[in-house]
MIMAR-475068 format. One line per 10 residues: number of its first residue (from 1); for each residue x, y, z of C-alpha. Coordinates in pm, 1 decimal, always signed. Each point is the difference from the previous one (the first is absolute). Last residue first. Layout:
% residues N
NUM = X:Y:Z; ... .
This chain:
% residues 371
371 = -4277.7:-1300.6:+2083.2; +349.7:-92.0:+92.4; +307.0:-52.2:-109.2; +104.0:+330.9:-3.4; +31.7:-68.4:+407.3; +13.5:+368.9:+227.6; +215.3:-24.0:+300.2; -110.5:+248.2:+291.0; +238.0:+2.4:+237.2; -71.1:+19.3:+434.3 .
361 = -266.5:+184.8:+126.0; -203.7:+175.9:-279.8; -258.4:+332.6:+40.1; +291.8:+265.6:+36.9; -233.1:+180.8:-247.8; +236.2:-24.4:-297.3; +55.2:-385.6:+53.6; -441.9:+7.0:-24.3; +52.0:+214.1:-301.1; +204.7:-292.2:-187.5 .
351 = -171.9:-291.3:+141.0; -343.3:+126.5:-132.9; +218.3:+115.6:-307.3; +136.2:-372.6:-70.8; -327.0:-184.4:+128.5; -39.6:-92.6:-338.5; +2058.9:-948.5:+1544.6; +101.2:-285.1:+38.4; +362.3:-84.5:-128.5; -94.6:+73.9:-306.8 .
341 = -119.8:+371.1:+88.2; +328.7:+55.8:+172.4; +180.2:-84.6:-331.9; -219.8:+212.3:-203.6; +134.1:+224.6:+248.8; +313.9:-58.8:-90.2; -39.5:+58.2:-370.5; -177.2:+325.7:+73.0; +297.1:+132.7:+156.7; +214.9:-87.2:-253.9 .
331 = -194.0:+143.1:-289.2; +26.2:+314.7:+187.9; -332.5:+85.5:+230.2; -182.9:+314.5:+4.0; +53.9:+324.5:+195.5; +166.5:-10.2:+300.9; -5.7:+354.2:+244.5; +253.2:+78.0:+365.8; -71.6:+146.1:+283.0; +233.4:-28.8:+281.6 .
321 = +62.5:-12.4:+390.2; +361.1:+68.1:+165.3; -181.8:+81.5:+316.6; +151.7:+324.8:+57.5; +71.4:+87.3:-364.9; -339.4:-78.1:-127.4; -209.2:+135.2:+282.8; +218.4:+304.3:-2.7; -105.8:-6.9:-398.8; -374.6:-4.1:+97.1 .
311 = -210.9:-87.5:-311.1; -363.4:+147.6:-149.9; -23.0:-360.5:-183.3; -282.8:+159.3:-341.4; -315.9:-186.0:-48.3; -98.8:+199.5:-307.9; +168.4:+211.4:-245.0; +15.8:-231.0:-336.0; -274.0:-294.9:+121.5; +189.4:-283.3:+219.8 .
301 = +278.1:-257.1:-87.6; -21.2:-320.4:+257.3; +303.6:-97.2:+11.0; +220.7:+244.8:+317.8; +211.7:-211.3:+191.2; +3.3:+218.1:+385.2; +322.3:-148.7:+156.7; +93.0:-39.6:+362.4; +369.9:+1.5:+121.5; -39.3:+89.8:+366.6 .
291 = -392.0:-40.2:+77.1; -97.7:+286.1:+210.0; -387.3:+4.9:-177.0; +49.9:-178.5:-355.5; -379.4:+31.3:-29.7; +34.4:+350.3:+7.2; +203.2:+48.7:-335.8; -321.8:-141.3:-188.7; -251.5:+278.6:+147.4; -35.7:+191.7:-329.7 .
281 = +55.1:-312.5:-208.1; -263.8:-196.9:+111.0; -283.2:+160.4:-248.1; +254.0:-177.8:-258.8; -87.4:-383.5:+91.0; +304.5:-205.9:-71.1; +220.3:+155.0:+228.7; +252.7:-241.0:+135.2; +109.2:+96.8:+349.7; +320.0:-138.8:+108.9 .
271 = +181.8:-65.7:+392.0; -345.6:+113.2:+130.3; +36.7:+179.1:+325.7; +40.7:-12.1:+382.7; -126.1:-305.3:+144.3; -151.1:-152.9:-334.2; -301.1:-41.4:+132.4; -29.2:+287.6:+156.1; +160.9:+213.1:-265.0; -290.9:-122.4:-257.7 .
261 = -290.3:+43.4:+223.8; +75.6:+382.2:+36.1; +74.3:+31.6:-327.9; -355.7:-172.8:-67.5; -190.4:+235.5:+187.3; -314.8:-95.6:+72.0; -219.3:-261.6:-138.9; -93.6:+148.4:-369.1; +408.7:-85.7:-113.2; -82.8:-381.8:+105.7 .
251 = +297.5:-116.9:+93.4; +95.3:-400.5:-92.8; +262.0:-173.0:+206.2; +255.2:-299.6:-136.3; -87.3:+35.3:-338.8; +53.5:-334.9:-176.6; -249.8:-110.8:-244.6; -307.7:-32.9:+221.2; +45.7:+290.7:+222.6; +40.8:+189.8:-331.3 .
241 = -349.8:-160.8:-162.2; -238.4:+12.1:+330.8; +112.3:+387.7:+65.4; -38.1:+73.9:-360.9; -389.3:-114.2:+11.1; -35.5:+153.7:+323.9; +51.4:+329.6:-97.9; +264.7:+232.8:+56.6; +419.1:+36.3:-109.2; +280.1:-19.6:+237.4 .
231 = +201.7:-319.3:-62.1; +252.1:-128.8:+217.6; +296.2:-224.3:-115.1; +264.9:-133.1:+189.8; +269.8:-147.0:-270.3; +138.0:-295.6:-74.2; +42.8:-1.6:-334.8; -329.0:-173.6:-54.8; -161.5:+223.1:+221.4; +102.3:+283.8:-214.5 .
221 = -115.1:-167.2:-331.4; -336.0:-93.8:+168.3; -18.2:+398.9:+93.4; +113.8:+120.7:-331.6; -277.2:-214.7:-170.1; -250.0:+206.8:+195.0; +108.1:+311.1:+13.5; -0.4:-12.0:-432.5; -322.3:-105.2:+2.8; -144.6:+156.2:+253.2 .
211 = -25.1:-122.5:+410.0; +335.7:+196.5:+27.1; -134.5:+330.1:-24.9; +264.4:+124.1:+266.5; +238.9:-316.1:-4.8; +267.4:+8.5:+314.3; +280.1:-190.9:+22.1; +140.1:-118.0:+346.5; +330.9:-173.4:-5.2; +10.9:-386.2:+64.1 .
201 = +227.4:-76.9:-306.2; +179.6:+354.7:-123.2; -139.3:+287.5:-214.5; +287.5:+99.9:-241.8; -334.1:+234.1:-132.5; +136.3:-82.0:-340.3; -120.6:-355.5:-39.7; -323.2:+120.0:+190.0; -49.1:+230.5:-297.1; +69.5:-220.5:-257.6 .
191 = -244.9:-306.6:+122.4; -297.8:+311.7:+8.4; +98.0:+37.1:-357.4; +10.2:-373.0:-95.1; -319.6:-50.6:+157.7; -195.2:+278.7:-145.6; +195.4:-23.0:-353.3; +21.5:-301.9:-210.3; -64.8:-229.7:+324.9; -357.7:+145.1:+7.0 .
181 = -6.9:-218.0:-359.6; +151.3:-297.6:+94.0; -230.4:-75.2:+290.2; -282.7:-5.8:-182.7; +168.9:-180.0:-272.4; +71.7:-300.4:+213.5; +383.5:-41.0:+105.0; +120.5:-341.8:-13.3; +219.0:+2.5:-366.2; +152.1:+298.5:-2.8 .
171 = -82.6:+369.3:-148.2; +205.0:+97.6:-277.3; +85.6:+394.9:+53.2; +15.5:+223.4:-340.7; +218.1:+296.4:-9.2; +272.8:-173.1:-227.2; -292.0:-154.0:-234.8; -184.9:+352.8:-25.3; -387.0:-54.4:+94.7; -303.8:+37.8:-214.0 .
161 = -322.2:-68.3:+143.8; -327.4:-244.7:-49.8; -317.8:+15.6:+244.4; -50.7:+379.7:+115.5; +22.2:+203.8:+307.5; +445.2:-156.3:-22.4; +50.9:+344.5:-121.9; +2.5:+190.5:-305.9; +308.6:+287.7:-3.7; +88.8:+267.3:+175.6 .
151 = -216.3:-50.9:+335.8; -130.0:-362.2:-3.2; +371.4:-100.4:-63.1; +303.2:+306.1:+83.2; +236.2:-13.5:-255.2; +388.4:+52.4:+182.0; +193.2:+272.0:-160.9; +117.4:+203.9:+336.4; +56.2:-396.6:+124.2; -82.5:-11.1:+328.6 .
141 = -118.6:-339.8:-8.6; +295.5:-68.7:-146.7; +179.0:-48.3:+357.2; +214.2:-324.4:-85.4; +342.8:+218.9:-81.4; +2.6:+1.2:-369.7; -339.5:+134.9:-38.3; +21.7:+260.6:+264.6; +330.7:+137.2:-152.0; -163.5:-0.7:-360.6 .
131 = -29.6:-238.3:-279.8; -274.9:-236.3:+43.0; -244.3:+291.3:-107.8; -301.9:-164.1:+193.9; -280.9:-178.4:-104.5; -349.9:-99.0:+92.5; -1.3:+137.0:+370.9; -295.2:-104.8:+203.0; +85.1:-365.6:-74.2; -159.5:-306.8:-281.3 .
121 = +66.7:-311.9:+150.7; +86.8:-296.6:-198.2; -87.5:-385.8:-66.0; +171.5:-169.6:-250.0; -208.8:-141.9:-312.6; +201.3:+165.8:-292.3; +364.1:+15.2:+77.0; +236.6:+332.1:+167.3; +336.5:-18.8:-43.2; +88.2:+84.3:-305.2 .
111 = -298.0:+280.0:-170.5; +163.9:+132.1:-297.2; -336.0:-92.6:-255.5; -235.9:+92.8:+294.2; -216.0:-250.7:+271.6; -333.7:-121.7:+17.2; -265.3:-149.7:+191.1; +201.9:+55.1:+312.7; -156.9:-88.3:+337.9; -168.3:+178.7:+270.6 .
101 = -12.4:+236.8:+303.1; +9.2:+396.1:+56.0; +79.9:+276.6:+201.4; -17.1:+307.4:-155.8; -365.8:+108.5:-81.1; -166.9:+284.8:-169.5; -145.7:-41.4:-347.7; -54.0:+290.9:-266.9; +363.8:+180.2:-54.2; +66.4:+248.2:-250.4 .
91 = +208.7:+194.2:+214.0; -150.8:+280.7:+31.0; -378.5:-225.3:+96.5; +238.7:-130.3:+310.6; +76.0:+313.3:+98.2; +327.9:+228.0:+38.8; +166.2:-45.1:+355.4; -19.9:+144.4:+301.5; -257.3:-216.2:+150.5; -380.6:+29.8:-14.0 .
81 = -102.1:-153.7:-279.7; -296.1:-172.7:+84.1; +74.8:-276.7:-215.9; +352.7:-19.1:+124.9; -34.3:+47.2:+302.4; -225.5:-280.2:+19.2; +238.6:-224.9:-154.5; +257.9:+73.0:+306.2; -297.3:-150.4:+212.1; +106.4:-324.9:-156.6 .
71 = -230.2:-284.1:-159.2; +109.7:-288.5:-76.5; +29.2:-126.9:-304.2; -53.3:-381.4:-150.1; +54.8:-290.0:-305.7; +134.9:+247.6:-182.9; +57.4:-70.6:-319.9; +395.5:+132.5:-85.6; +181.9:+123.3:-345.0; +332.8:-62.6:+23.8 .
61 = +215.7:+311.0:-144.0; +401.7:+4.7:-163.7; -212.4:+30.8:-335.3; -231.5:+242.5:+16.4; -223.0:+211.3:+267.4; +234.2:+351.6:-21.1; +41.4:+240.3:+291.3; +72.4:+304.7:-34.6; +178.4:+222.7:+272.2; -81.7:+289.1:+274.1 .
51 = -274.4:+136.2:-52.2; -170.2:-322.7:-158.1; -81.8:-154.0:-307.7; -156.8:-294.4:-125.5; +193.9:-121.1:-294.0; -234.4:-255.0:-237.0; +242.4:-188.7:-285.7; -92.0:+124.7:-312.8; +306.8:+62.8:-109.1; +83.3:-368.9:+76.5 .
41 = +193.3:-147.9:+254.0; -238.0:-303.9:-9.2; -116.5:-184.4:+319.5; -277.5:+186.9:+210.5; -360.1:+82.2:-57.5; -208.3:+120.8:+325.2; -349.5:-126.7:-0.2; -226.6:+234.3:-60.9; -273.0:+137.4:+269.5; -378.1:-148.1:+102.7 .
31 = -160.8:+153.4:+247.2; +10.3:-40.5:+387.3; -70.3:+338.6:+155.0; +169.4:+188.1:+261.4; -136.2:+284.9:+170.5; +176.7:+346.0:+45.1; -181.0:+237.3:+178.3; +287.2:+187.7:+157.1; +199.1:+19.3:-291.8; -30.5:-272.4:-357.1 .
21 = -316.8:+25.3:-74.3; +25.3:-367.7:-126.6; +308.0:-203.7:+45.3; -37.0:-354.6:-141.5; -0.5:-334.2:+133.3; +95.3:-227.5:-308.3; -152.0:-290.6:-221.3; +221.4:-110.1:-278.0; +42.5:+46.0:-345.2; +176.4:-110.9:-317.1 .
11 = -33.2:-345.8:+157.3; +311.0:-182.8:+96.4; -69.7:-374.5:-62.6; +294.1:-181.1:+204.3; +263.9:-248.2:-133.5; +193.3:-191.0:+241.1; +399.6:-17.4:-24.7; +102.6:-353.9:-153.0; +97.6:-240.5:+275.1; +374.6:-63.8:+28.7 .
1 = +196.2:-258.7:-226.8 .
């Protein structure tokens, strides 16, 4: 016989970061917020709603404690609301957060696959239409119906969280919860973009803002493939942590000019830039100086109307260069980076505003498990 499931005590509510003055001010709070109920297709079954679809917690659900989030700049956006989207507050939505770690406590009536006591992550996209071209063809992560999490719906900002069974990824045995969760998006994203780059072993790849989060995780995945990487970011803090986990050079953006640097070193040109910090963008195309083939990977996603790439299309044609944009991971993608990741890889609003202040080298991961 196999061991009985485990039993968990789900309270009828948890402790969650919440969005306060939610704009330019925004501060996050840690109150007390329900605990999602899943399980019964009932008519009284809660359906949070979005612009583009409705999305119902019942019984083809798992409902997850997290264990740990980490915390994203793309939350920020969020909360201050300065994308071109509708707002957090429109959308009924309280808690930020989209990349999340922990274990199911419970799981809905029509739930198959997924068992009480596995580990899961919890993504930036909580469901997508699983209909469509994009759907059926390993890209629904640009699903036009896709439910964005921490932005159109309650985010991982809070202890327990519904998540459909077929969008749900089981983390592996091996890979701690603070890893897990930046693997849910930051690392998974910054994995997708490098995937798509066609970026070669022993080919230069250039991180503007890679001593962040997402920079960060995208330069150890890019020296792991076999990759060159050079960071260009500023502090000594950063410095210390992308020398240390695989960057090759490190440019300090306040010590001259770093495009300058960049074509040195590279003798003529970045082979791909990966632009995880948006005030980059404007200068992006530059770091790819007379290099034959280059690639500008847009990720980082700035405020509607900023940070524009004024581009060159002789440039382009001449030098067969490119820019291209990733969004988000497909369940794919994220499942081989977990696979990287095994193979070795109250302060919530104090952590929160300094991420929003460019304060934070490396990821913050924040532990629910702790005072």
């Amino acid at each position: 016989m196999s061991d009985p499931s485990p039993t968990f005590d789900i309270p009828k509510e948890c402790w969650g970061g919440v969005v306060k003055n939610e704009g330019p001010d925004f501060y996050v709070e840690v109150e007390k917020v329900p605990v999602p109920e899943i399980g019964m297709n009932t008519p009284d079954t809660l359906a949070l709603v979005t612009s583009n679809s409705v999305y119902i917690t019942g019984p083809q659900d798992v409902l997850l404690k997290l264990n740990a989030t980490g915390l994203c700049l793309s939350d920020i956006h969020y909360m201050l609301g300065d994308w071109a989207m509708p707002k957090m507050s429109e959308m009924g939505t309280k808690c930020a957060g989209h990349e999340g770690a922990g274990v199911i406590v419970k799981v809905g009536d029509q739930v198959k696959t997924l068992k009480v006591g596995q580990r899961a992550g919890f993504k930036p996209i909580q469901d997508v239409c699983h209909n469509c071209e994009y759907c059926k063809s390993g890209k629904e992560q640009y699903c036009s119906k896709a439910v964005l999490t921490g932005g159109q719906v309650d985010g991982s900002y809070k202890q327990y969280v519904v998540s459909p069974e077929n969008y749900t990824t089981v983390i592996p045995e091996g890979i701690s919860d603070y890893v897990a969760g930046p693997v849910m998006c930051s690392a998974s994203t910054v994995y997708t973009s490098i995937k798509e780059s066609n970026l070669r072993p022993g080919q230069w790849a250039v991180f503007p803002g890679g001593g962040g989060g997402v920079g960060i995780q995208g330069v150890q995945l890019a020296s792991a493939m076999g990759l060159r990487p050079i960071v260009v970011d500023s502090g000594e803090e950063k410095k210390k942590l992308a020398l240390s986990l695989g960057a090759e050079h490190f440019i300090d953006f306040k010590e001259g000019d770093p495009v300058k640097k960049v074509v040195e070193l590279t003798e003529g040109g970045a082979h791909g830039v990966f632009v995880t910090g948006v005030q980059a963008y404007p200068i992006s195309p530059s770091y790819l100086g007379a290099r034959v083939g280059g690639i500008v990977m847009c990720i980082g996603l700035p405020p509607a109307g900023k940070f524009h790439i004024d581009l060159d299309p002789g440039a382009l044609a001449f030098r067969n260069q490119a820019v291209k944009g990733t969004l988000v991971s497909s369940l794919a993608d994220v499942d081989e980076t977990l696979d990287f990741a095994k193979r070795g890889l109250s302060k919530f609003n104090e952590s929160v505003q300094k991420l929003k202040n460019g304060q934070v080298a490396g990821r913050i991961v924040v532990d629910f498990n702790l005072p």
